[in-house]
FIVO-581304 format. One line per field, with one value per atom (N, C-alpha, C, O): chain; z, x negated, y negated; residue in three letters; residue number from 1. Coordinates in steps of 0.2 Angstrom, whole numbers, plus 5000, padded with zeros to 4 digits. Layout:
chaine = (A,...)
w = (Z,...)
u = (X,...)
v = (Y,...)
residu = (ALA,...)
num = (NUM,...)
END
This chain:
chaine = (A,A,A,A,A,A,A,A,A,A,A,A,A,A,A,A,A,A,A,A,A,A,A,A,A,A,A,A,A,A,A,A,A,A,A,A,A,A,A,A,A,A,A,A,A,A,A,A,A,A,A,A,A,A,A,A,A,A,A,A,A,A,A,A,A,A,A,A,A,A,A,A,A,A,A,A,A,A,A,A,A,A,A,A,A,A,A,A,A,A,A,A,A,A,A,A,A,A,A,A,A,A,A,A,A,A,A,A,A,A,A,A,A,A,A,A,A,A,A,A,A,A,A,A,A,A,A,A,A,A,A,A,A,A,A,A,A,A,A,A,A,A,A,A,A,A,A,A,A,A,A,A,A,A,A,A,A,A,A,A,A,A,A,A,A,A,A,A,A,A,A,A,A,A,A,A,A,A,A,A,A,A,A,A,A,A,A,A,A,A,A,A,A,A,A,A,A,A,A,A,A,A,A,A,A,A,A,A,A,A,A,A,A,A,A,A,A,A,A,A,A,A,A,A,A,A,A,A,A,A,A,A,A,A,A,A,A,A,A,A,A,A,A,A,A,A,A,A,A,A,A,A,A,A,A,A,A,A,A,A,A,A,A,A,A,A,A,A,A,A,A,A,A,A,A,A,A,A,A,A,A,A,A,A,A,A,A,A,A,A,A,A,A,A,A,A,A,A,A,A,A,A,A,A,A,A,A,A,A,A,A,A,A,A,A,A,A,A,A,A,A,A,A,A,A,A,A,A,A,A,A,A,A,A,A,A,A,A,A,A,A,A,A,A,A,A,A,A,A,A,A,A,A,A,A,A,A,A,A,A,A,A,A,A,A,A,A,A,A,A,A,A,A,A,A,A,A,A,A,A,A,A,A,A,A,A,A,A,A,A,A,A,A,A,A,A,A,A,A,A,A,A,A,A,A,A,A,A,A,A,A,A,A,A,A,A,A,A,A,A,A,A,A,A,A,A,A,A,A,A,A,A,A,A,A,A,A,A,A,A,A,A,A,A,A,A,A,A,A,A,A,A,A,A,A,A,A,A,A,A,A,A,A,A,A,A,A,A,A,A,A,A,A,A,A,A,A,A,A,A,A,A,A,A,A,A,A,A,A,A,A,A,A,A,A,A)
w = (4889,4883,4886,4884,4890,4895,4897,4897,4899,4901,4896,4897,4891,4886,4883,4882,4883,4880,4887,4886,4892,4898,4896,4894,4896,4895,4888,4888,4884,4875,4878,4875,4883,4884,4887,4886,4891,4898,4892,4893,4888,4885,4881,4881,4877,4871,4877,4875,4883,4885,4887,4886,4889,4891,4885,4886,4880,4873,4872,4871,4872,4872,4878,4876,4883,4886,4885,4885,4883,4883,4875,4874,4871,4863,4867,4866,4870,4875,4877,4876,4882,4885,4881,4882,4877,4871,4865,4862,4866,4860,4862,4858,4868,4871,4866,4863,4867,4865,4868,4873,4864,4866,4868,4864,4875,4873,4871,4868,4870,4866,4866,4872,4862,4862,4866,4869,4865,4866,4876,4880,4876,4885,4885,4883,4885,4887,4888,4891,4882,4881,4886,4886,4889,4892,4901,4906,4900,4909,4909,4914,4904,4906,4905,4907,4903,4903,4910,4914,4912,4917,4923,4926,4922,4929,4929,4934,4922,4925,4927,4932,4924,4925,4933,4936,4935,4944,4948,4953,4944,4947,4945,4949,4937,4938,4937,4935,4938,4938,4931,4931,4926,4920,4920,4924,4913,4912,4910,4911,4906,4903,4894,4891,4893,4886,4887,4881,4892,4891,4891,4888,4896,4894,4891,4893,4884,4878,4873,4868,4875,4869,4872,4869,4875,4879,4876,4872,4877,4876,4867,4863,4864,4857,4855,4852,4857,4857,4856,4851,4862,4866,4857,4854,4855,4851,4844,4840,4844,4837,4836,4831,4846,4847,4846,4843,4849,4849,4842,4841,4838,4830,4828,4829,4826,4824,4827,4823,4835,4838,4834,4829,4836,4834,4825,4823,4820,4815,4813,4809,4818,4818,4821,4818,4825,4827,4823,4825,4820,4817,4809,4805,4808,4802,4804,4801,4811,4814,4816,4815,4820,4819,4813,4814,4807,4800,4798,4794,4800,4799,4805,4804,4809,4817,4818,4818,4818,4819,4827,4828,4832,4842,4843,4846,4840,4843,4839,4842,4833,4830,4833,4833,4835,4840,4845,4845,4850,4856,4854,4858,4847,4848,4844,4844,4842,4839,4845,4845,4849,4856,4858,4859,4858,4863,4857,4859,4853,4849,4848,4848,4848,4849,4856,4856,4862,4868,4868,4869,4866,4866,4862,4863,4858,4851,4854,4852,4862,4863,4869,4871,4872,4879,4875,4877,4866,4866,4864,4865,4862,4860,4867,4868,4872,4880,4881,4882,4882,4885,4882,4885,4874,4872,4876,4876,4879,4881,4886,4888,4892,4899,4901,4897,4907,4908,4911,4912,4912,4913,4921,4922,4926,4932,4930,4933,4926,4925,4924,4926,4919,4914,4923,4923,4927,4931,4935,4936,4937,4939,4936,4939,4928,4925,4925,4926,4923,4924,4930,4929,4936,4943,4942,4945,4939,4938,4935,4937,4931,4924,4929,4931,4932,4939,4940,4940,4945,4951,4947,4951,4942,4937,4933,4928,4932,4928,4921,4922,4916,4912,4913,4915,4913,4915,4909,4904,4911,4908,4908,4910,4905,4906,4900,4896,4901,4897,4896,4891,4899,4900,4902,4908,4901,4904,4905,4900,4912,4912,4909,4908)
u = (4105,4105,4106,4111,4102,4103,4109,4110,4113,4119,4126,4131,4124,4129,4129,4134,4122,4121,4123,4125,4123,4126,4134,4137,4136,4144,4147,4151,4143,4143,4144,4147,4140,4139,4143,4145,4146,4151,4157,4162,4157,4164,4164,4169,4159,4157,4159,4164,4157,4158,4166,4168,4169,4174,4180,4186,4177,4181,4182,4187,4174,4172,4177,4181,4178,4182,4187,4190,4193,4199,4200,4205,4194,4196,4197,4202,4192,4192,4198,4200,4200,4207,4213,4218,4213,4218,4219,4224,4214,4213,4219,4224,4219,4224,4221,4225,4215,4212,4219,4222,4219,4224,4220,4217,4221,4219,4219,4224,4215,4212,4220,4220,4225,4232,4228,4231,4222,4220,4220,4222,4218,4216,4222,4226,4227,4232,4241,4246,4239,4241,4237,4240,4233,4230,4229,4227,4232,4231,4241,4243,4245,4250,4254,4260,4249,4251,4249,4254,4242,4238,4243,4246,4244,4250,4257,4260,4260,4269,4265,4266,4259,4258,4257,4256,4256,4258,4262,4264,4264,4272,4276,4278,4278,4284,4281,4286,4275,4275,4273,4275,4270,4272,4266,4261,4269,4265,4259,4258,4252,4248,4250,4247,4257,4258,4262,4264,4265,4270,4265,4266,4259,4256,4252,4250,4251,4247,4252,4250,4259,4262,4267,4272,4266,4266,4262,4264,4255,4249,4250,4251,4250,4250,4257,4258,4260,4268,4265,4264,4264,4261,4258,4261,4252,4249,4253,4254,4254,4260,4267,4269,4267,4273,4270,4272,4264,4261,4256,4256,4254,4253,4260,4260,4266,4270,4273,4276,4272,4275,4269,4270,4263,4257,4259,4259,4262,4260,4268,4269,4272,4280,4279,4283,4274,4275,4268,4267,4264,4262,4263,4259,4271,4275,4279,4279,4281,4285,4283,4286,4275,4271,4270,4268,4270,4270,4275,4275,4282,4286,4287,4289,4284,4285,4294,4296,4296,4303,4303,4304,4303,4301,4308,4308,4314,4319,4321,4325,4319,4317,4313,4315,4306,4302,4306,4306,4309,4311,4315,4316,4320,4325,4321,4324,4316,4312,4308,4309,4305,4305,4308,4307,4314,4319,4321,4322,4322,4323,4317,4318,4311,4305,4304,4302,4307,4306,4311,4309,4318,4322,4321,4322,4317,4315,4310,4309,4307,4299,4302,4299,4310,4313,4315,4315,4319,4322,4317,4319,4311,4306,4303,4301,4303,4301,4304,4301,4312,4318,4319,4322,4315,4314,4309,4309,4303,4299,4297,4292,4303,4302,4308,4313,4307,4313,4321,4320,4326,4332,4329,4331,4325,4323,4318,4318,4315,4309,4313,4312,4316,4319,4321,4317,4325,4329,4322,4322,4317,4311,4306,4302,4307,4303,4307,4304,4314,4320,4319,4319,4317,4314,4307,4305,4304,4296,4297,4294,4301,4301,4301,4296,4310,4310,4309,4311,4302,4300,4291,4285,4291,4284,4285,4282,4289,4291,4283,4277,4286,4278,4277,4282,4270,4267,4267,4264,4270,4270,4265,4264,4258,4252,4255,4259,4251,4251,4259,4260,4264,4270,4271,4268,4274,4275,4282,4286,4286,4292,4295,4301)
v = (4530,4535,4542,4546,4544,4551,4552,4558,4548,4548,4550,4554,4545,4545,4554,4557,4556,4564,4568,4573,4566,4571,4572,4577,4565,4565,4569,4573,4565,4572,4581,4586,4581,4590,4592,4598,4589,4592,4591,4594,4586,4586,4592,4596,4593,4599,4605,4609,4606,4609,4612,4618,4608,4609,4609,4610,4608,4607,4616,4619,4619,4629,4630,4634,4628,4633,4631,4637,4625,4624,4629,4631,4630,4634,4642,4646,4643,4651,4655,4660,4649,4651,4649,4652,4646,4647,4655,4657,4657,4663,4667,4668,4671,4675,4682,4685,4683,4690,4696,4695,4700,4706,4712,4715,4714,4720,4725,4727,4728,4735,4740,4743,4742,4745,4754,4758,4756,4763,4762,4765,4758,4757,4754,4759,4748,4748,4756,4757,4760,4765,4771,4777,4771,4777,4774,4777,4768,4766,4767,4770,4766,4767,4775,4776,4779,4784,4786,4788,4786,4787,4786,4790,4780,4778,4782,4785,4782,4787,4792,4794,4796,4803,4803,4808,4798,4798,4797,4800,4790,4789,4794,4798,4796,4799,4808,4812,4809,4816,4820,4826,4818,4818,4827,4828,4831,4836,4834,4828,4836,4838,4835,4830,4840,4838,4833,4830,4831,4824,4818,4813,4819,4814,4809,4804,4816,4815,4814,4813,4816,4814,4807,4808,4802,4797,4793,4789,4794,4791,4791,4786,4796,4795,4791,4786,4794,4785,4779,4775,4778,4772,4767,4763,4771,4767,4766,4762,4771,4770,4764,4761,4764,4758,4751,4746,4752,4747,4743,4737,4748,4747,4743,4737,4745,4744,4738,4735,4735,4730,4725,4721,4727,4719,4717,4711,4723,4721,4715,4711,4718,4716,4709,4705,4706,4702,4697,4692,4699,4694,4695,4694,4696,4696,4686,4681,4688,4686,4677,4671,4679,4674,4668,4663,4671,4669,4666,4661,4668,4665,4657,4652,4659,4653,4653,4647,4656,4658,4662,4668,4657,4659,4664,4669,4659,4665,4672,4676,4673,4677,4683,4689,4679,4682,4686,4692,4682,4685,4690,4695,4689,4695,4702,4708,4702,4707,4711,4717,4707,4711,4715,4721,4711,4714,4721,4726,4720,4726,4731,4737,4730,4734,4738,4743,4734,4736,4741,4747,4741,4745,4753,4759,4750,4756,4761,4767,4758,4760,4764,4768,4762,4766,4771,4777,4769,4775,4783,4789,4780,4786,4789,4794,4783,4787,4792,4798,4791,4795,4801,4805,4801,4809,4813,4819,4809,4816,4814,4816,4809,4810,4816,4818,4819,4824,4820,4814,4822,4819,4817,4811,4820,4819,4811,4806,4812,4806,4798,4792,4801,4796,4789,4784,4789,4785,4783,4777,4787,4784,4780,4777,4781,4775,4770,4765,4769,4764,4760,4754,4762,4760,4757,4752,4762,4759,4752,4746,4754,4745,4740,4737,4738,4735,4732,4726,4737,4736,4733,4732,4733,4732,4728,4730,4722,4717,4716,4717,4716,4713,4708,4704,4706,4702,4692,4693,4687,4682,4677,4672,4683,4676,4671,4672,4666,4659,4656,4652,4658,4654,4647,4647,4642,4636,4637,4640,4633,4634,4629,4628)
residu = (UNK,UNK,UNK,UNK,UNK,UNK,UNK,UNK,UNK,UNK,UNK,UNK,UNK,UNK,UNK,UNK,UNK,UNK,UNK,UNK,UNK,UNK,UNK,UNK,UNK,UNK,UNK,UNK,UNK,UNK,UNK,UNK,UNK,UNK,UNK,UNK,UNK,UNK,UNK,UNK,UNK,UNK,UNK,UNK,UNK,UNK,UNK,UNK,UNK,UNK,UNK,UNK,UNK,UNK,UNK,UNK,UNK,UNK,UNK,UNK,UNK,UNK,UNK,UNK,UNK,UNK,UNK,UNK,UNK,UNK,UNK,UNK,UNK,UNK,UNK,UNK,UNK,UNK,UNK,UNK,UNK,UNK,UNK,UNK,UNK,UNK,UNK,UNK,UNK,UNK,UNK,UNK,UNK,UNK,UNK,UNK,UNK,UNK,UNK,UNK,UNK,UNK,UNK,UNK,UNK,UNK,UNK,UNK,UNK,UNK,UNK,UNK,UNK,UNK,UNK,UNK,UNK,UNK,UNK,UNK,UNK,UNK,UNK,UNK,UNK,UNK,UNK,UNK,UNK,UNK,UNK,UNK,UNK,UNK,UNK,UNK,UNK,UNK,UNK,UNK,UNK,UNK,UNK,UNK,UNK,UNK,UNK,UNK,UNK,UNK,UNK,UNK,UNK,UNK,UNK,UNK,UNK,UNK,UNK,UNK,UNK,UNK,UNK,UNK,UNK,UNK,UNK,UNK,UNK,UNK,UNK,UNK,UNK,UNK,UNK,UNK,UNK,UNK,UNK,UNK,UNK,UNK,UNK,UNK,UNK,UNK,UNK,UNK,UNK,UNK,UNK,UNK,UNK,UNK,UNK,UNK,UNK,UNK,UNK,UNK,UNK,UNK,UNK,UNK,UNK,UNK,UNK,UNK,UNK,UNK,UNK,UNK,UNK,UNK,UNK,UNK,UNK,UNK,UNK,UNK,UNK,UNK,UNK,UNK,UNK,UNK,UNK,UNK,UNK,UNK,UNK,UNK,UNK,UNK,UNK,UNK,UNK,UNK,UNK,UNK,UNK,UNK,UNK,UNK,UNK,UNK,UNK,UNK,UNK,UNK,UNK,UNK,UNK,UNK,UNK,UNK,UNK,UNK,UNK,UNK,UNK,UNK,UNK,UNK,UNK,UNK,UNK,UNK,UNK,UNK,UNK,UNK,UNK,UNK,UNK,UNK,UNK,UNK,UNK,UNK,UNK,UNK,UNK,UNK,UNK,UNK,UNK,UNK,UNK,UNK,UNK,UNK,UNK,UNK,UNK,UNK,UNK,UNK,UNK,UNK,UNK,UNK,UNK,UNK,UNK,UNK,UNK,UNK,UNK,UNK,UNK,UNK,UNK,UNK,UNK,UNK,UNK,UNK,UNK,UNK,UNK,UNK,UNK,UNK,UNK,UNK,UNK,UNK,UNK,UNK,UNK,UNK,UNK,UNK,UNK,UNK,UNK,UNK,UNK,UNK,UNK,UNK,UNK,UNK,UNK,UNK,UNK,UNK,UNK,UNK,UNK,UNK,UNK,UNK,UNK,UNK,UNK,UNK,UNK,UNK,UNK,UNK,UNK,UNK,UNK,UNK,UNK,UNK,UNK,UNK,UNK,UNK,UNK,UNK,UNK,UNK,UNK,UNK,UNK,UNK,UNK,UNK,UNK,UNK,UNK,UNK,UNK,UNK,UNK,UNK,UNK,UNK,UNK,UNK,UNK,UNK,UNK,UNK,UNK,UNK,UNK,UNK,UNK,UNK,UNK,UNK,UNK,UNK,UNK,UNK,UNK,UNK,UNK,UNK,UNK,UNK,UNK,UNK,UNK,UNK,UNK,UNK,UNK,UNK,UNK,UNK,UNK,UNK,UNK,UNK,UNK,UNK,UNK,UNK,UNK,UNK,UNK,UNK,UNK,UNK,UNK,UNK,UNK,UNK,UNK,UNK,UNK,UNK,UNK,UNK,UNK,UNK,UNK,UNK,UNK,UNK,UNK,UNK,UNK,UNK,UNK,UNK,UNK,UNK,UNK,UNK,UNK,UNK,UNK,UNK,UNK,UNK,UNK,UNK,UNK,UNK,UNK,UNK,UNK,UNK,UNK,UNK,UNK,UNK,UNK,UNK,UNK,UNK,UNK,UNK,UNK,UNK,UNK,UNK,UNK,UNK)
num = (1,1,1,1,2,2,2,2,3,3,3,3,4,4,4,4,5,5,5,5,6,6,6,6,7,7,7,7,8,8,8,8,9,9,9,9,10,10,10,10,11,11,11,11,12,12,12,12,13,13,13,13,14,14,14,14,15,15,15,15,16,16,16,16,17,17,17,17,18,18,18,18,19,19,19,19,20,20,20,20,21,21,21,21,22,22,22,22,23,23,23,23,24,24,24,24,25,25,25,25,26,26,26,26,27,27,27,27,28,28,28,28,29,29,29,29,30,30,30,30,31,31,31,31,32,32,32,32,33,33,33,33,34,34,34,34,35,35,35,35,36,36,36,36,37,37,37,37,38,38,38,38,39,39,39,39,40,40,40,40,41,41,41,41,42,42,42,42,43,43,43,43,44,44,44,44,45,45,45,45,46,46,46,46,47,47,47,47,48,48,48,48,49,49,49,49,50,50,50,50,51,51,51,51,52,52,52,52,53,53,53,53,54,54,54,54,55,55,55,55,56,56,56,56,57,57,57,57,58,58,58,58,59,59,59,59,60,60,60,60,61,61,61,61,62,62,62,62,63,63,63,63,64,64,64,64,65,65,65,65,66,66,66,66,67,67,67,67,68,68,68,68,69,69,69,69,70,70,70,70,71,71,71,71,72,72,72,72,73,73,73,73,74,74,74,74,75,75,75,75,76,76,76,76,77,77,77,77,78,78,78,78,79,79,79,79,80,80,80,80,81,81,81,81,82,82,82,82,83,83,83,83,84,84,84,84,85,85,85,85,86,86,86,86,87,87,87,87,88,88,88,88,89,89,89,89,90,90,90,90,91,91,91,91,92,92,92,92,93,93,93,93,94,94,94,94,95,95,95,95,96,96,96,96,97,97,97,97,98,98,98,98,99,99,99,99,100,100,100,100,101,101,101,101,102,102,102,102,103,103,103,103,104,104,104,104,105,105,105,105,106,106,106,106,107,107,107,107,108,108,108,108,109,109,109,109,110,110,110,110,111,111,111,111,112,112,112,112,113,113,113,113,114,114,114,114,115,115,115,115,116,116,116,116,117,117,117,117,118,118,118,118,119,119,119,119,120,120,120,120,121,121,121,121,122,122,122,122,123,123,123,123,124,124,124,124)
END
C-alpha cells in the first residue's frame, strides 16, 4: 500500500513540474525594456535622453506586440503568427532608427547579429 501511494506522489509530482515548464511565464516588458536599454547604452554609446526614450519605446512596443499576439493566439493561425512578428519586429527597428544617431543605427544592426533572440521552448 506504501508503495502504491509513493508511486501516486512522484507521479503527482512530476505531473506539477511538467504543467510549470509548460506555462512559459513572460517576463516582466519594464525589466526586459530597461536591461535592453541598459546594454545599447553601452554598446552603442546612447545619450541620457536616448536612453529614456528607448526604454519608454521599448514598453509601448512591447504592450502592443503581447496584445497583437494574444489576438493572434486566439485565432491559432501559427503562420499568421510568424508573419505578424516579422511585421512587429520591423515596426520596433523602424521606431529605433528615429532615436539612434546615423553612427548608432549600423552598430545596433551588428548588435542584432551578433545577439540572435533567443528560441527557448523550440523543437526542430
Amino acid at each position: 500500500m506504501k508503495v502504491k501511494h509513493l508511486v501516486i506522489t512522484i507521479l503527482f509530482f512530476i505531473g506539477m513540474i511538467t504543467v510549470q515548464a509548460q506555462r512559459g511565464e513572460r517576463p516582466d516588458p519594464k525589466v526586459q525594456a530597461k536591461n535592453s536599454a541598459d546594454t545599447w547604452k553601452k554598446e552603442l554609446g546612447l545619450s541620457d535622453d536616448q536612453h529614456k526614450k528607448v526604454y519608454d519605446f521599448l514598453i509601448v512596443s512591447s504592450e502592443n506586440r503581447n496584445k497583437k499576439m494574444q489576438e493572434m493566439r486566439s485565432s491559432g493561425d501559427r503562420s499568421g503568427m510568424r508573419d505578424a512578428m516579422t511585421k512587429l519586429q520591423e515596426e520596433a527597428d523602424k521606431g529605433l532608427k528615429k532615436i539612434f544617431t546615423k553612427a548608432q543605427w549600423p552598430k545596433y544592426l551588428q548588435w542584432k547579429k551578433d545577439n540572435p533572440p533567443r528560441r527557448r521552448g523550440r523543437r526542430n
